[in-house]
C-alpha positions as CSV (number, residue, x, y, z in Angstrom):
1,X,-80.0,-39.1,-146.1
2,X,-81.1,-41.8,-148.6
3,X,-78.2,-44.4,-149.8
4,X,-78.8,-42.9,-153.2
5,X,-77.5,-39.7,-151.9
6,X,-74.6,-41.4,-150.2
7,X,-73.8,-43.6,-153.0
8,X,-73.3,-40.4,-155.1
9,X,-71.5,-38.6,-152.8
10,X,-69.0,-41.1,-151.9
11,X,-68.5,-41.7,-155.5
12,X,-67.3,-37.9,-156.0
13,X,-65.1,-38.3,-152.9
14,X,-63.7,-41.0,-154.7
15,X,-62.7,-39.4,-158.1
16,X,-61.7,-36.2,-156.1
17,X,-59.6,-39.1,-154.2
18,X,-57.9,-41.1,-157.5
19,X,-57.3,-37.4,-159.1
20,X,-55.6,-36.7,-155.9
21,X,-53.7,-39.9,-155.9
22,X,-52.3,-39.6,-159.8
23,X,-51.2,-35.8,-158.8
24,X,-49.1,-37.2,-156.3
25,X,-47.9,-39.7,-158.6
26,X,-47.0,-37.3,-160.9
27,X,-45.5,-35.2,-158.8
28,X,-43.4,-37.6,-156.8
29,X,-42.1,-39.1,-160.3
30,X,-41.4,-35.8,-161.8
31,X,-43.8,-36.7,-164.8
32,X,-46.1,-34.1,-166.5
33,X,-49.5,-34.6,-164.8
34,X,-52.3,-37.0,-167.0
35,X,-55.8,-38.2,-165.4
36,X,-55.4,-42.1,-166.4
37,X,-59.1,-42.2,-167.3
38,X,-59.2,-45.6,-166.6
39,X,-58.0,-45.8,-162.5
40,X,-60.6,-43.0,-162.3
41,X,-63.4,-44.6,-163.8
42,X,-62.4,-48.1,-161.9
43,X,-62.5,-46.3,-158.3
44,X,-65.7,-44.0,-159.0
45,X,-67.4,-47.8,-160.1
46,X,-66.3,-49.5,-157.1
47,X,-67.2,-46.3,-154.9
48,X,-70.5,-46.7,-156.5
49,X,-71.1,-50.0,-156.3
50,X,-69.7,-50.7,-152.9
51,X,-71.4,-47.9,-151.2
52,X,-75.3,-49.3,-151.0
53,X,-74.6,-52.1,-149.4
54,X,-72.1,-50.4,-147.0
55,X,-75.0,-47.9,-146.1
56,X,-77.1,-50.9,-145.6
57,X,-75.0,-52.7,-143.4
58,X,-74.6,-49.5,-141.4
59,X,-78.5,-49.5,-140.6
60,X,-78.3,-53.0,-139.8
61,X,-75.5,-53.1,-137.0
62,X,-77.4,-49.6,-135.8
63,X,-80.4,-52.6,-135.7
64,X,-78.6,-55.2,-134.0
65,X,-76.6,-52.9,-131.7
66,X,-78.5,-49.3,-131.0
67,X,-75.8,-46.9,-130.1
68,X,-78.1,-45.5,-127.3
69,X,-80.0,-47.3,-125.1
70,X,-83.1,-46.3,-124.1
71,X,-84.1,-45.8,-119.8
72,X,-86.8,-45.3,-118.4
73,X,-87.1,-42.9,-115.1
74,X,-87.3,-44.3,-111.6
75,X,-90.3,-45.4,-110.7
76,X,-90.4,-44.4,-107.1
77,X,-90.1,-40.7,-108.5
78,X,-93.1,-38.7,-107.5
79,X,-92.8,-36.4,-110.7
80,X,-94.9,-36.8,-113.5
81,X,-93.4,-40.0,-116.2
82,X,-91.2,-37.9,-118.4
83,X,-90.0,-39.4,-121.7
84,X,-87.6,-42.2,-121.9
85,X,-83.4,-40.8,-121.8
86,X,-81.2,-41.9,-124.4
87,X,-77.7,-43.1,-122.5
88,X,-75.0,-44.3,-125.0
89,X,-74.5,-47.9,-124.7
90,X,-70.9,-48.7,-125.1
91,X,-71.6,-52.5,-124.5
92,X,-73.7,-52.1,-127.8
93,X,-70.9,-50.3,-129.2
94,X,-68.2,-52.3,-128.6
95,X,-70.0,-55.6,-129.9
96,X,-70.6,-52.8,-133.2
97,X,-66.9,-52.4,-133.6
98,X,-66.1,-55.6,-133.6
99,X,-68.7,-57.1,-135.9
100,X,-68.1,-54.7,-138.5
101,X,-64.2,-55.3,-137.8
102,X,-64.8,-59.1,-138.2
103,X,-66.8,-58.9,-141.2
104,X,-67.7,-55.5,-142.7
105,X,-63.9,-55.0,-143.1
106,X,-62.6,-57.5,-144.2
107,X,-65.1,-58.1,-146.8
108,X,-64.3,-54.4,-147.8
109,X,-60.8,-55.3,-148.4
110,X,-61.6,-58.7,-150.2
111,X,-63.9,-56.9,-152.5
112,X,-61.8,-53.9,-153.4
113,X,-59.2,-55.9,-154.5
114,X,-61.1,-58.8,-156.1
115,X,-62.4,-55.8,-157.9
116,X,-59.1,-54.4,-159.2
117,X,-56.8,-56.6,-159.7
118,X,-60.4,-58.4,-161.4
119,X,-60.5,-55.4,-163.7
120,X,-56.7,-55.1,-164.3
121,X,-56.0,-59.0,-165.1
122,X,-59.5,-58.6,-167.6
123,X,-58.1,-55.8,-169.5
124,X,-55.2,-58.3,-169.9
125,X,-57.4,-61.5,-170.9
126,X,-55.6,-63.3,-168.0
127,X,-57.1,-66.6,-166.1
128,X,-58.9,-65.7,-163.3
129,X,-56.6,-67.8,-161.3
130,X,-54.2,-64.5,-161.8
131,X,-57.1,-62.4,-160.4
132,X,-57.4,-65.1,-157.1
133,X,-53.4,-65.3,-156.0
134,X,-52.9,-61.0,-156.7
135,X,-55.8,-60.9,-154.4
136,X,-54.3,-63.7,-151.8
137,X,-51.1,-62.4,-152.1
138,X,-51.8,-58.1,-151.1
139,X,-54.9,-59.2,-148.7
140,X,-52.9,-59.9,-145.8
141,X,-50.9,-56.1,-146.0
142,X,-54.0,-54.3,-147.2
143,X,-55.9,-55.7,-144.0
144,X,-53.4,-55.0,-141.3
145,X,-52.8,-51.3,-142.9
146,X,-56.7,-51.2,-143.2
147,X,-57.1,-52.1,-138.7
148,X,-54.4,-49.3,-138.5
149,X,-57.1,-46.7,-139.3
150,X,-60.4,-47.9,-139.8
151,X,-61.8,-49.3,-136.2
152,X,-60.7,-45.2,-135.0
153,X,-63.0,-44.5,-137.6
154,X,-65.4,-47.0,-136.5
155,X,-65.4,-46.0,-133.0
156,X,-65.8,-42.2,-133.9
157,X,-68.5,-42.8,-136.0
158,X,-70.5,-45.3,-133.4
159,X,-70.5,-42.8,-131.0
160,X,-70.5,-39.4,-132.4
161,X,-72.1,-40.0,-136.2
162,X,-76.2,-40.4,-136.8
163,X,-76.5,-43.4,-138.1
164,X,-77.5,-41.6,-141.3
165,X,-74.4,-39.5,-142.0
166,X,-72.1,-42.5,-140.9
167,X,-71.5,-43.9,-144.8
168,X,-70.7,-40.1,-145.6
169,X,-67.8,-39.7,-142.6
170,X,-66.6,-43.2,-143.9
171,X,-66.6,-41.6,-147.4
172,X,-64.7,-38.3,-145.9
173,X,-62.2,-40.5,-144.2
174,X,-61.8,-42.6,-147.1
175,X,-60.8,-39.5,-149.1
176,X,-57.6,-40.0,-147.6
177,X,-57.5,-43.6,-147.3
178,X,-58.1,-44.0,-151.5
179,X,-55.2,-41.7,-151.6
180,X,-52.8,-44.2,-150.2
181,X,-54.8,-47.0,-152.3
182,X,-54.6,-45.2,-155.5
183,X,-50.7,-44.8,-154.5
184,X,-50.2,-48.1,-153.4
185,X,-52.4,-49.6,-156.4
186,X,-50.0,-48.3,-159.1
């Protein structure tokens, strides 16, 4: 799968996720339901935007880290060399984890809400001062909620997810985690 193909797809999942998120609103505030065209638009862009260099990143730590190791048979075996064996390498996977953990996610969190509260404080022709302390001040709860879920995901997709397919199970996953966003975003 190309990360044009990914990109696209996780920027559906994303609009299928804001439309979600505003018909919960709606519904838990009794209002009549309205797509605020704007939230949609702002989590499709970032969706689309964020999702190259996600997919990217993914191919890298598969680089740095390759979730199977490769071994060779014994060489006192009297059969014929057969093809190397692919053993998963949870040393590799672990170090994966955390990397991503330490930098992918954080990152993640950094720019979704530099993005945001970015596009939110322009529409309102405020400093960009505004834009840095809303970001300071919901980083530190977005990040903890964000370790709650995302290195399960992490370790799911290391070990069980082609390399390939990995941006598209994060997308899946984050179906439901742009829910709680859209929800906790206003």
């Amino acid at each position: 799968m190309s990360f044009v193909t990914a990109t696209i797809q996780a920027t559906i999942l994303s609009i299928i996720s804001n439309i979600l998120a505003q018909t919960i609103r709606s519904y838990r505030s009794g209002a009549p339901f309205n797509i605020d065209p704007t939230s949609l638009f702002n989590f499709a862009l970032f969706a689309f935007l964020s999702t190259p260099p996600n997919y990217l990143w993914q191919e890298l730590l598969e680089h740095w880290f390759p979730t199977y190791a490769s071994t060779l048979p014994p060489k006192k075996s009297e059969k014929p060399p057969s093809a190397p064996s692919k053993k998963l390498s949870k040393r590799n996977i672990i170090q994966k984890i955390l990397v991503d953990q330490a930098i992918c996610g954080p990152l993640n969190t950094l720019a979704f809400l530099a993005f945001m509260k970015g596009v939110a404080v322009s529409a309102d022709r405020a400093p960009a001062a505004d834009i840095l302390r809303a970001v300071i001040a919901d980083f530190p709860a977005l990040q903890i909620a964000s370790f709650k879920l995302w290195p399960l995901v992490a370790v799911v997709s290391f070990t069980l997810v082609p390399v390939e397919r990995r941006v598209l199970f994060g997308s899946l996953v984050a179906l439901g985690w742009n829910v709680y966003l859209g929800l906790a975003m206003g």
